[in-house]
C-alpha positions in Angstrom: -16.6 1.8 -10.6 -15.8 3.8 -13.8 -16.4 7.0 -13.1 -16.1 8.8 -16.5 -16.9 12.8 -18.0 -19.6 14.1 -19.5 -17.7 14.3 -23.2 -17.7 10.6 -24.3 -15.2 11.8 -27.1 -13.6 8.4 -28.9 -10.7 10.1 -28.7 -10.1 10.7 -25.0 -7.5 8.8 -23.4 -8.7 6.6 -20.5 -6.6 7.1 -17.3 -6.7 4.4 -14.6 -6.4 6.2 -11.1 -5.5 4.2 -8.4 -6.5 5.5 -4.9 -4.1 3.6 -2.2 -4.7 3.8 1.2 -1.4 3.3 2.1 2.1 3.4 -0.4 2.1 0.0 -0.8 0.3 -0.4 -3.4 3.1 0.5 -6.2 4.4 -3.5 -4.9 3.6 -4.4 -8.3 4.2 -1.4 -10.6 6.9 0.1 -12.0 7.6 3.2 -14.1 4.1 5.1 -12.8 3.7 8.1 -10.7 2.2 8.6 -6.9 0.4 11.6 -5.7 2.0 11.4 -2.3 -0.2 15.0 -1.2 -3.5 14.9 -3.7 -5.3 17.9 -4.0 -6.9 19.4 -7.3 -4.0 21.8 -8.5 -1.6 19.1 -8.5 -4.2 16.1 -10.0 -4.3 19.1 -12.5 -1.0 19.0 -13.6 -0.4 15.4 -14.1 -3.4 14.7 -15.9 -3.2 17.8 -18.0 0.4 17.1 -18.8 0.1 13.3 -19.1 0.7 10.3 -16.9 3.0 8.2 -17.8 1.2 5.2 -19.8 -2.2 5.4 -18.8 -2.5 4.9 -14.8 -2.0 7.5 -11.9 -1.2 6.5 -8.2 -3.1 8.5 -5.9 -1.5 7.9 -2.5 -4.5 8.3 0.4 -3.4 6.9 3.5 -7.0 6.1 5.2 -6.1 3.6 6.6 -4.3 5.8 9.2 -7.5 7.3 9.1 -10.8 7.5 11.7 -13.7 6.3 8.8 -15.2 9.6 8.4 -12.4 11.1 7.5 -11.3 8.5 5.1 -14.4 8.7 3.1 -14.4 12.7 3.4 -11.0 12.6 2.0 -12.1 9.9 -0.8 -15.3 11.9 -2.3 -13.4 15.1 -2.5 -10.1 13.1 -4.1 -12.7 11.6 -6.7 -14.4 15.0 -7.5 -11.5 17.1 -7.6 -9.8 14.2 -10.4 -13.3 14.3 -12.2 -13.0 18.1 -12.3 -9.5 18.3 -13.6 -10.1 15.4 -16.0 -12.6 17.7 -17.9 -10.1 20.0 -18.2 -7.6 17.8 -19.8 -9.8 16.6 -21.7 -9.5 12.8 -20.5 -12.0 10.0 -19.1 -11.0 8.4 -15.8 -11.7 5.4 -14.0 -11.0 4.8 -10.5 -9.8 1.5 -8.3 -9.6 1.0 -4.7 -6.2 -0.7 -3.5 -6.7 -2.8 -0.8 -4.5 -4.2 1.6 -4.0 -8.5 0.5 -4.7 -9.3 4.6 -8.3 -7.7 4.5 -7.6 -4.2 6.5 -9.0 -1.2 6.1 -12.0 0.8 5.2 -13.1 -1.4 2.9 -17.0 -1.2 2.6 -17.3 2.4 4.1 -14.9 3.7 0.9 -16.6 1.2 -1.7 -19.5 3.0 -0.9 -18.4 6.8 -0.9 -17.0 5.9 -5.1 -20.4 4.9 -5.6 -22.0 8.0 -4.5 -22.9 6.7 -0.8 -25.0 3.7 -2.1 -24.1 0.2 -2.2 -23.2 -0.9 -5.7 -22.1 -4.1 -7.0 -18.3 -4.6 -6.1 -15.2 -6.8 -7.3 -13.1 -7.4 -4.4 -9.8 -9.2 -5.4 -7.5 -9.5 -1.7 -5.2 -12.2 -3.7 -1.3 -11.3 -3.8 -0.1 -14.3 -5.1 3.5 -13.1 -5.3 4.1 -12.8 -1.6 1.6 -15.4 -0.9 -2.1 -14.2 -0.8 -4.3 -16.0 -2.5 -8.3 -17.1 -2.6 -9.1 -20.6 -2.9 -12.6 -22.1 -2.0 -14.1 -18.7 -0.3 -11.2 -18.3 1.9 -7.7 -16.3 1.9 -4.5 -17.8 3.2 -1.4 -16.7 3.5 1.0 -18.7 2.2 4.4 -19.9 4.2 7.1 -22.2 4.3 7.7 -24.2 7.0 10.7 -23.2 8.7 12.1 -27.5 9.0 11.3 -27.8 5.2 11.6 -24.9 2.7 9.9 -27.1 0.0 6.5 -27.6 2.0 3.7 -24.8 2.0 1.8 -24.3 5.2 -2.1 -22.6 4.0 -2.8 -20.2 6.7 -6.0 -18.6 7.3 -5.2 -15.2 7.6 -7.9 -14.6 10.3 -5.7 -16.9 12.0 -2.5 -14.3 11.4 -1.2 -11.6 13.5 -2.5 -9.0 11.0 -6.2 -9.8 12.0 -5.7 -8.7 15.2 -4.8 -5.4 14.3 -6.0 -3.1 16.8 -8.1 -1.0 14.3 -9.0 -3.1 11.5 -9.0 -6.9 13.3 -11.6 -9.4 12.2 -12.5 -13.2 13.4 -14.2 -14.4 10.0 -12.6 -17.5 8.8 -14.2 -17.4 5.5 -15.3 -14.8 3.1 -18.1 -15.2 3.8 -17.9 -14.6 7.3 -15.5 -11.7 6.8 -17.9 -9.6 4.6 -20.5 -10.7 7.3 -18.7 -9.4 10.3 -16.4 -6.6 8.6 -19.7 -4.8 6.7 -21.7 -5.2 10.0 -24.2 -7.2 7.4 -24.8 -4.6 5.0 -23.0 -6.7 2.0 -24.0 -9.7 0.7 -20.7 -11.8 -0.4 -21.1 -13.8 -4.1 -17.7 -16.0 -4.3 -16.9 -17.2 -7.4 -14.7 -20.8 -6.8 -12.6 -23.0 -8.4 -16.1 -25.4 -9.0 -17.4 -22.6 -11.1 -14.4 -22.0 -13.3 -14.0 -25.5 -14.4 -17.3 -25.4 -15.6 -17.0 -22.2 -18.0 -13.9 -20.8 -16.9 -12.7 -18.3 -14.8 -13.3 -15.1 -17.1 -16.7 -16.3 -18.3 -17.1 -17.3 -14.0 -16.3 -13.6 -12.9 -17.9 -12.2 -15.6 -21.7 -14.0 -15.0 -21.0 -13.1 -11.4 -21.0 -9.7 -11.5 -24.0 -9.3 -14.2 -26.1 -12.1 -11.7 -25.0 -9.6 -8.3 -27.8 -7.4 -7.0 -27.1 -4.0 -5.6 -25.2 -4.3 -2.4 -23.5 -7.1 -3.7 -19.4 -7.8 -3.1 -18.2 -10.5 -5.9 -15.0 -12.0 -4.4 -13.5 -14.8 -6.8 -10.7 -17.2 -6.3 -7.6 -16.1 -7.3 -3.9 -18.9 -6.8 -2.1 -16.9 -9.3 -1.0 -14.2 -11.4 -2.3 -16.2 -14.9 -5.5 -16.5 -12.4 -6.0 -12.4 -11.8 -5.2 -12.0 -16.0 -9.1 -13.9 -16.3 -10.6 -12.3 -13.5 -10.0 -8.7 -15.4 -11.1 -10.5 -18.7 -14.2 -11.1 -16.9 -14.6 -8.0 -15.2 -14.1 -6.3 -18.5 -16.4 -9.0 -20.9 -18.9 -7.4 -17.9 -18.2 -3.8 -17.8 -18.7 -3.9 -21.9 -22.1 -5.2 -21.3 -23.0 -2.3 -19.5 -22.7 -3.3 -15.9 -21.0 -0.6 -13.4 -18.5 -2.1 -10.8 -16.2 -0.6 -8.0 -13.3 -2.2 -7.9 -11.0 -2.9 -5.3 -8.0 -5.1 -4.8 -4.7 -5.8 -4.0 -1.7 -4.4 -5.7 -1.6 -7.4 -8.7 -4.7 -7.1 -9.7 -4.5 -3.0 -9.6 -1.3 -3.4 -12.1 -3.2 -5.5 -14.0 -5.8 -3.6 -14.3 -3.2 -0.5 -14.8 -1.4 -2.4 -17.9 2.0 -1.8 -15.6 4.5 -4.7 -14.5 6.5 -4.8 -11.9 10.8 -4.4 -12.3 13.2 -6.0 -10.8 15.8 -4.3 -9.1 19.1 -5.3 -7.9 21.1 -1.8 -6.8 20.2 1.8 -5.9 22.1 4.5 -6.5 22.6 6.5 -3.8 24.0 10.4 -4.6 26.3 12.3 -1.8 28.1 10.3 0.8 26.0 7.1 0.9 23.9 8.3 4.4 21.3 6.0 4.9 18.4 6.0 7.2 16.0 3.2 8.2 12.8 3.6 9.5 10.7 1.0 11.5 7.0 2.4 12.4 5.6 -1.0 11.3 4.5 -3.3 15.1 4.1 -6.1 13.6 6.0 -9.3 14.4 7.5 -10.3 11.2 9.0 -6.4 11.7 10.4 -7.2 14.7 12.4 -9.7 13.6 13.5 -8.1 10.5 14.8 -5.1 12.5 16.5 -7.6 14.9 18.1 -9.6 12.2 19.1 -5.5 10.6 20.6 -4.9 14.6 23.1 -7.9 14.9 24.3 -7.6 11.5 25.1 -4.0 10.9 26.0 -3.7 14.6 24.0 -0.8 14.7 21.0 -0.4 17.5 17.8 1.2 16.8 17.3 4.3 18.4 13.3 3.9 20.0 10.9 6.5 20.4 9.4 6.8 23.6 5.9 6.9 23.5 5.2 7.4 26.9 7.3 10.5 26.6 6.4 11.5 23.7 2.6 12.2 25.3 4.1 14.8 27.5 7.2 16.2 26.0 7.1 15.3 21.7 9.7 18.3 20.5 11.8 17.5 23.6 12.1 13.8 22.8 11.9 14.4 19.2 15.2 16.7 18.7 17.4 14.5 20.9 16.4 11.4 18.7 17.3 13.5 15.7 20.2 14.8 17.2 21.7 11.6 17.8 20.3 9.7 14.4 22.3 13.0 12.3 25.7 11.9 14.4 24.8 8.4 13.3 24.8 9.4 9.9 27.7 11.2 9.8 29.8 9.3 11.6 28.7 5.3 10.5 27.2 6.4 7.3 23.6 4.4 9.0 21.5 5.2 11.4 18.3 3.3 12.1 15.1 4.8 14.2 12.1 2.8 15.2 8.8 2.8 17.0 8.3 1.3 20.3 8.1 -2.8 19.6 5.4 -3.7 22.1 2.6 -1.5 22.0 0.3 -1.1 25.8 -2.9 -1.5 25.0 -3.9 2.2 26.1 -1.3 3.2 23.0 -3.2 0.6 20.5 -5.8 3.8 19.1 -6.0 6.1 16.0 -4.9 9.0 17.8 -2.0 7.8 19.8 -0.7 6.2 16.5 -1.3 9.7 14.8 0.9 11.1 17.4 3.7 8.6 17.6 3.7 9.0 13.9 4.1 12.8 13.7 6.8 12.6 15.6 8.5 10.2 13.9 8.1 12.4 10.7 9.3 15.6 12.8 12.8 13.5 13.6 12.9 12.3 10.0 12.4 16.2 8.7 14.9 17.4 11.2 17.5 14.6 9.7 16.2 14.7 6.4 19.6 17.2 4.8 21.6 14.0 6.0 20.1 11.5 4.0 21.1 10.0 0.8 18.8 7.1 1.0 15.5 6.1 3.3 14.1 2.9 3.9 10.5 2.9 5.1 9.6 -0.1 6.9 5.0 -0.1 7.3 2.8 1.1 5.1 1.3 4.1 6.8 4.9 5.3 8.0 6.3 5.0 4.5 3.3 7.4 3.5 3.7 9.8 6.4 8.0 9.7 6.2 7.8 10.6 2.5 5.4 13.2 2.3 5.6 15.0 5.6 9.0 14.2 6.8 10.6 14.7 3.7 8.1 16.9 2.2 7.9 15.0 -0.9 4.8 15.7 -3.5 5.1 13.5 -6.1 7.1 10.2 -6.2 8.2 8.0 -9.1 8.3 4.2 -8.9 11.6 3.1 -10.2 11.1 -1.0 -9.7 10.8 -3.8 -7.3 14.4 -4.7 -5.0 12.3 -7.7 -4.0 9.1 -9.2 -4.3 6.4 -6.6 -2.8 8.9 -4.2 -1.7 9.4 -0.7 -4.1 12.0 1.3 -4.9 10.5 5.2 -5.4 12.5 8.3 -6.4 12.0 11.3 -4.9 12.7 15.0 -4.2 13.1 15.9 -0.6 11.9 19.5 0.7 14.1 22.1 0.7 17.0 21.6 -1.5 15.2 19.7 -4.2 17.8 16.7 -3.9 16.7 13.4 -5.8 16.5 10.4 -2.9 16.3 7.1 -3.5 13.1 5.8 -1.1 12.4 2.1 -0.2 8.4 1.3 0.9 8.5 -2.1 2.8 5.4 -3.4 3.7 4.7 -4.2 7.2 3.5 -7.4 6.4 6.3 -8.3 3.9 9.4 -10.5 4.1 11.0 -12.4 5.8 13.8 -12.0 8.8 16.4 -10.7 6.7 14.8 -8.7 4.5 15.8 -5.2 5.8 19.4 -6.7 6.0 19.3 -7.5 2.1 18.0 -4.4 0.8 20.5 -2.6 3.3 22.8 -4.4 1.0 21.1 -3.3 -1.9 21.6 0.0 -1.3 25.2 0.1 0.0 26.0 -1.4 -3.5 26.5 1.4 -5.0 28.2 4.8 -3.3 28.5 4.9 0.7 30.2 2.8 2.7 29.6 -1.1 3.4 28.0 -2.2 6.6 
């Protein structure tokens, strides 16, 4: 929902912020800035000084959180940009970036932009470049099959691996179903089909929908490709300029959209020093699994696991031998790879065990982080957590895309203020040798070849 100041100046500048719940948003987004540690000062600063173009990454990380917490953490993230907005003399507008497999907090935060009441909401989950999309009121991911590259296997995603996620897991087929089940019936769903947009189009479609949706209302429309999400924020603008107040949340394409930014394609990074580079695996899902198998046998290198089990009783123990060993790593082979436990017991599948496996993860990556030249982050809420608490970083700029859905940020570690090149790889993105590509990808160019 636009959420915009009191001065409605024709002059002021309208800045898009984008409030991520975890870093993967910037997927589709290049040459913008991230808030990886939001608080008013430093919302402050950018908007007073100017993002660049006219959208501002706000990195939140609730989905790592318990729901109160996460819409706590939103309400006083939207007051304190609405109260340094004023200052700098700017309006804002704010967008929810969802995850494209239907995680998260999704109603509970939808509601906390609108002021704790239930609005009327665009929800656009379709990622068509790594294979989300809507079609007839349900989402699929899209696949190959593994005997025939060139035919396309339309997947449910209530019947993928990432609705069984521990926290955020759902059985709704449909969207229907899903807003049903995942909003405990306090949303009504209005889908907005391919039937509908060969009768007036998809902009004119989207558009009557939301002006038609009553209060509590979640507009979801079908979305098979990028062309597709162009309409959808015709219509949601043809409706906003009739008057009619929308919270918006989405996937990363639309938010770009929405944003005016593009994504860039990357094909080297730079890496300063001695080429040391450090992969991170906090990510449990499957497809991760496999990608840090395929990294294993090709580099020859093993990943060094955290214990969890351990880690309950003795975390700074366990935590400086890991480090100790990953820094040898480093100096010696120039890569070093550290990774979470790959089948989580069902007594370590909660928040707060998470939480704890993930602080010390970022305490190993802080004590290793002065032999570093170069990180990849493989999960979204470990990417978050690795940059701004195990490096320290603030602020982060996205430089590009090295591959579809996976981005390249730049940013300054704590310390001694040294420029790192960072790599956010979505847990649900890629394929089996993705890690061992962008590996590649970042040898290119200074250290040593694996």
């Amino acid at each position: 929902m636009d959420s915009r100041n009191q001065s409605e100046s024709t002059s002021q500048k309208e800045i898009t912020i984008v409030l991520d719940d975890d870093p993967t948003g910037t997927q589709s987004v290049s040459g913008v800035s991230v808030i990886l540690q939001p608080d008013y000062e430093t919302l402050r600063s950018e908007l007073v000084q100017g993002p660049i173009g006219n959208a501002l990454y706000v990195l939140t990380n609730t989905r790592a959180l318990p729901q109160a917490q996460a819409v706590a953490l939103l309400i006083r993230i939207k007051a304190d940009a609405e109260r340094a907005a004023v200052e700098a003399n700017v309006a804002v507008r704010f967008l929810l970036r969802s995850d494209s497999t239907l995680r998260g907090h999704v109603f509970a935060e939808m509601e906390a932009l609108s002021g704790g009441i239930r609005g009327t909401a665009l929800f656009v989950p379709a990622f068509p470049e790594c294979g989300r999309v809507t079609r007839g009121g349900v989402h699929y991911l899209l696949t190959n099959s593994n005997e025939d590259a060139t035919t396309t296997n339309w997947i449910p995603v209530a019947a993928t691996e990432f609705a069984q996620d521990p926290v955020f897991g759902y059985k709704g087929a449909t969207m229907q179903e899903w807003v049903e089940e995942v909003s405990h019936g306090s949303w009504k769903l209005k889908s907005v089909t391919l039937d509908d947009y060969a009768n007036i189009g998809i902009a004119s479609a989207v558009c009557r929908a939301l002006l038609e949706a009553e209060q509590g209302t979640v507009v979801v429309p079908d979305a098979q490709s990028y062309e597709d999400l162009l309409r959808v924020a015709d219509g949601l603008r043809m409706a906003e300029e009739q008057g009619k107040e929308v919270i918006v949340r989405s996937a990363s394409t639309f938010a770009s959209i929405r944003c005016g930014l593009k994504s860039r394609a990357m094909e080297r990074v730079a890496m300063p020093g001695s080429g040391r580079l450090l992969i991170v695996c906090g990510s449990h899902t499957a497809a991760s699994s496999r990608q840090l198998k395929q990294l294993e046998r090709h580099t020859g290198e093993t990943a060094i696991v955290l214990p969890t089990q351990q880690l309950l009783h003795h975390e700074q123990i366990a935590a400086a031998e890991i480090a100790e060993r990953l820094a040898v790593k480093l100096n010696e082979s120039k890569l070093a790879i550290v990774a979470t436990e790959r089948v989580r017991l069902a007594e370590h599948g909660d928040l707060a065990i998470g939480a704890l496996v993930m602080k010390a993860l970022t305490n190993v990556v802080a004590q290793v982080a002065p032999y570093c030249d170069g990180v990849i982050a493989k999960g979204g809420i470990t990417s978050a957590d690795v940059a701004s608490v195990g490096l320290g970083a603030d602020t982060a700029y996205v430089a590009g895309q090295l591959e579809p859905g996976v981005s390249l940020w730049l940013l300054k570690a704590k310390g001694n203020g040294r420029e790192i090149p960072y790599c956010v790889v979505p847990g649900n993105v890629g394929d089996e040798g993705t890690l061992v590509r962008l590996v590649r990808k970042f040898n290119a160019i200074g250290g040593s070849s694996q």
